[in-house]
N, C-alpha and C positions, 0 to 999 in steps of 0.2 A: 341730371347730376347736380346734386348739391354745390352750391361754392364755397370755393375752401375760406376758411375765416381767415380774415385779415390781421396782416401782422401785427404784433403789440407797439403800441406807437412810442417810442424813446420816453423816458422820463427825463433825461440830464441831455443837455449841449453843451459845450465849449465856443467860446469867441476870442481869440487869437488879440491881444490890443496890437496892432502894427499902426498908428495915426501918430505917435510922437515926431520929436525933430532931428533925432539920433545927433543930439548936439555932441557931447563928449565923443562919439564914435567919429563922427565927420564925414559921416555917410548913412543911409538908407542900410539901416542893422536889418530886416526882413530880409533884402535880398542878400544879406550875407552868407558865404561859401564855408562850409565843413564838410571836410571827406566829401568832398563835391558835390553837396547839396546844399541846397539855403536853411538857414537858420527854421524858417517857416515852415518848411518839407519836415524836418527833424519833429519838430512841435506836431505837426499833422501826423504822425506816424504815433507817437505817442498817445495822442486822442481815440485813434482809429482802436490803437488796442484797447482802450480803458472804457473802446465800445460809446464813444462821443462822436455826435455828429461834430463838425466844427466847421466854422465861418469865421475868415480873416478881416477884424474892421481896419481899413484902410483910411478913412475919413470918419472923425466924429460928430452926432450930429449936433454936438454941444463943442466947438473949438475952442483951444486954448485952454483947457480944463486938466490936463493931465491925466493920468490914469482915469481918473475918478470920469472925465468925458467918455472914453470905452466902454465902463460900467455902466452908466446912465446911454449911450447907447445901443449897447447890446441888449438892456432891458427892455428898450422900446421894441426892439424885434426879435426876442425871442418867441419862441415856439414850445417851451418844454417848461416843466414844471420847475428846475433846477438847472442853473445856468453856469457854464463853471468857467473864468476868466484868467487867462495866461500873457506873460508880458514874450511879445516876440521876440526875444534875445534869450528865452532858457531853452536850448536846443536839447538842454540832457533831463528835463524834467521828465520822471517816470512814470508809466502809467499805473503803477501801485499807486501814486499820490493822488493822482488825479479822481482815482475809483473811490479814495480815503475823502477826500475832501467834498466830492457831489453824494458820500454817503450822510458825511456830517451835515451836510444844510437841507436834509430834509425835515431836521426840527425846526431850525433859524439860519442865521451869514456864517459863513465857517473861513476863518482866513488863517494862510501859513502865516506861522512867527516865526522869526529868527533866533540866534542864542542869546540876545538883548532885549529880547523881548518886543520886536518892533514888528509890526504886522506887514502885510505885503501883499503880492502876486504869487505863484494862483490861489484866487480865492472863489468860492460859490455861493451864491444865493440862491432862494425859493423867489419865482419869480411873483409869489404873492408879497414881496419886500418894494416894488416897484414905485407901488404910489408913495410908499414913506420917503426913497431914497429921491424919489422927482422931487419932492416939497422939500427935503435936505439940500439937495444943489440947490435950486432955486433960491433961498434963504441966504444961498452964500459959502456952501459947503464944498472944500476941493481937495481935503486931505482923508486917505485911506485910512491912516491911523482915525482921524476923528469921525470916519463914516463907521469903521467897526465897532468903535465906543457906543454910536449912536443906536445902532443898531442892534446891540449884546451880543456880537456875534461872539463865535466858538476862537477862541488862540489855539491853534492845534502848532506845536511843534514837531518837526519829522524828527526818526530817529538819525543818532550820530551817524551812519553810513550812507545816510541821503544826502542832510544836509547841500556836499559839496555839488551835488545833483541839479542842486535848484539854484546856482549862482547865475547874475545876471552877467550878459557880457557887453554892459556898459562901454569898455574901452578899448582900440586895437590891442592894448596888453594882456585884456584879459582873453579877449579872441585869441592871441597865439598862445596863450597856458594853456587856454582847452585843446588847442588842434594837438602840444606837445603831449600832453595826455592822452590824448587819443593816439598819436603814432609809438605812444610807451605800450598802448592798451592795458591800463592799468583796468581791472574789473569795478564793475558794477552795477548796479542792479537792474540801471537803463529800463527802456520799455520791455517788456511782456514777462518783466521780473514777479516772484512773488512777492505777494503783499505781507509787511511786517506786521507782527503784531500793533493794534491800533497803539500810539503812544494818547496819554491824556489829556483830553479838552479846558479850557481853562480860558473865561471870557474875560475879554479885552479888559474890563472892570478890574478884575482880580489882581490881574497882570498889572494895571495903574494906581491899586492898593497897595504893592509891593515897591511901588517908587517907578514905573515908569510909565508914564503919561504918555497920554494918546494926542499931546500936539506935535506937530510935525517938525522934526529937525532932517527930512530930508525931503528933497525937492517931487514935488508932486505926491508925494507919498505920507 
C-alpha cells in the first residue's frame, strides 16, 4: 500500500509576546481571567482558528528590549515562512485579522495601525526579514514604529468595527470595560467571524509623509 502523502506543512505561525513586566497592570496580564479563562487561552483560541500554530514567548532571548525583544526572539525560532506576533493582553483579537495580516507579509512586514497612524501589535513578517531585523537590534533598534519604517512594511488599518477588537488591556480599567462588555454581550466579529473586505495598505513611509513619524512617543513601541 502506497503511503498517504504527508500533510502540507504550515506556511504562517503566531508567537504570543507574554515576557513584559505588566508594570501598569500590577500583575502577570497572561495569567489574567476573562469569562474564566486567561487572557492567553482567549489569544490561542483565536489563532487556532486563523489555522496558526502558536507558541507563548515567556522569556526573551534578548531582555529588556520591549516588544521589539519578542520579535527578534520569535524570529530566532521560528519554523514557518511568516510569523505573525500578538501582544498577550488583546484577548478579543479576531481571527479575520490575523488571516489579513499573515496574508499581507507574504510580499514584506505588514503591521496594524491605529486611527493616528501609530503602528503596533499584531504585526507579521516573512521570516526571510530575520537577518535585516537581527542587524537593526543590534545597531541599537528598540521601537516598533522605527522597525516598521526600516523595514517598509505594509500600515494596514482595520476596519471601524474591529478596531475596538484589538485594544490592549494595559490597565485594571481597561480589564473591567472589557469583562463589562462582555457581560452586556454587545456583538462582535470575535474569532471564526468573516473576514471584511481587505481595508488598504499604506507603508509606514507614506503614513510619515503625512506628518506622522515613526519615532516613538510610546513606551516600547
Amino acid at each position: 500500500m502506497a503511503a498517504a502523502d504527508p500533510a502540507p506543512r504550515p506556511t504562517a505561525e503566531a508567537f504570543i509576546l507574554a515576557g513584559g513586566r505588566s508594570s501598569r497592570m500590577g500583575r502577570d496580564k497572561a495569567r489574567l481571567r476573562l469569562s474564566g479563562r486567561s487572557l492567553v487561552a482567549w489569544i490561542r483560541e483565536s489563532c487556532r482558528e486563523a489555522r496558526l500554530a502558536v507558541r507563548v514567548i515567556r522569556r526573551d532571548a534578548v531582555p529588556e528590549c520591549g516588544p521589539v525583544g519578542g520579535v527578534v526572539t520569535g524570529l530566532r525560532r521560528a519554523r514557518t515562512e511568516i510569523v505573525v506576533f500578538l501582544a498577550c493582553d488583546q484577548p478579543l483579537v479576531p481571527a479575520a485579522w490575523l488571516k489579513r495580516l499573515a496574508r499581507a507579509a507574504r510580499g514584506r512586514a505588514a503591521f496594524t495601525v491605529d486611527e493616528e497612524g501609530w503602528v503596533g501589535l499584531p504585526l507579521a513578517l516573512p521570516v526571510a526579514t530575520a537577518p535585516v531585523v537581527e542587524a537593526w537590534w543590534a545597531a541599537g533598534g528598540r521601537s516598533l514604529q522605527r522597525l516598521a519604517a526600516h523595514l517598509c512594511a505594509r500600515a494596514i488599518r482595520p476596519p471601524v468595527g474591529m478596531r475596538r477588537h484589538l485594544v490592549n488591556l494595559n490597565t485594571p480599567t481597561a480589564l473591567a470595560d472589557v469583562r463589562r462588555t462582555l457581560q452586556r454581550r454587545v456583538p462582535d466579529p470575535g474569532p471564526g467571524a468573516a473576514a471584511a473586505p481587505d481595508p488598504p495598505a499604506r507603508t509606514v513611509a507614506t503614513l510619515s509623509r503625512a506628518g506622522r513619524t515613526a519615532s516613538s512617543r510610546r513606551p516600547g513601541m
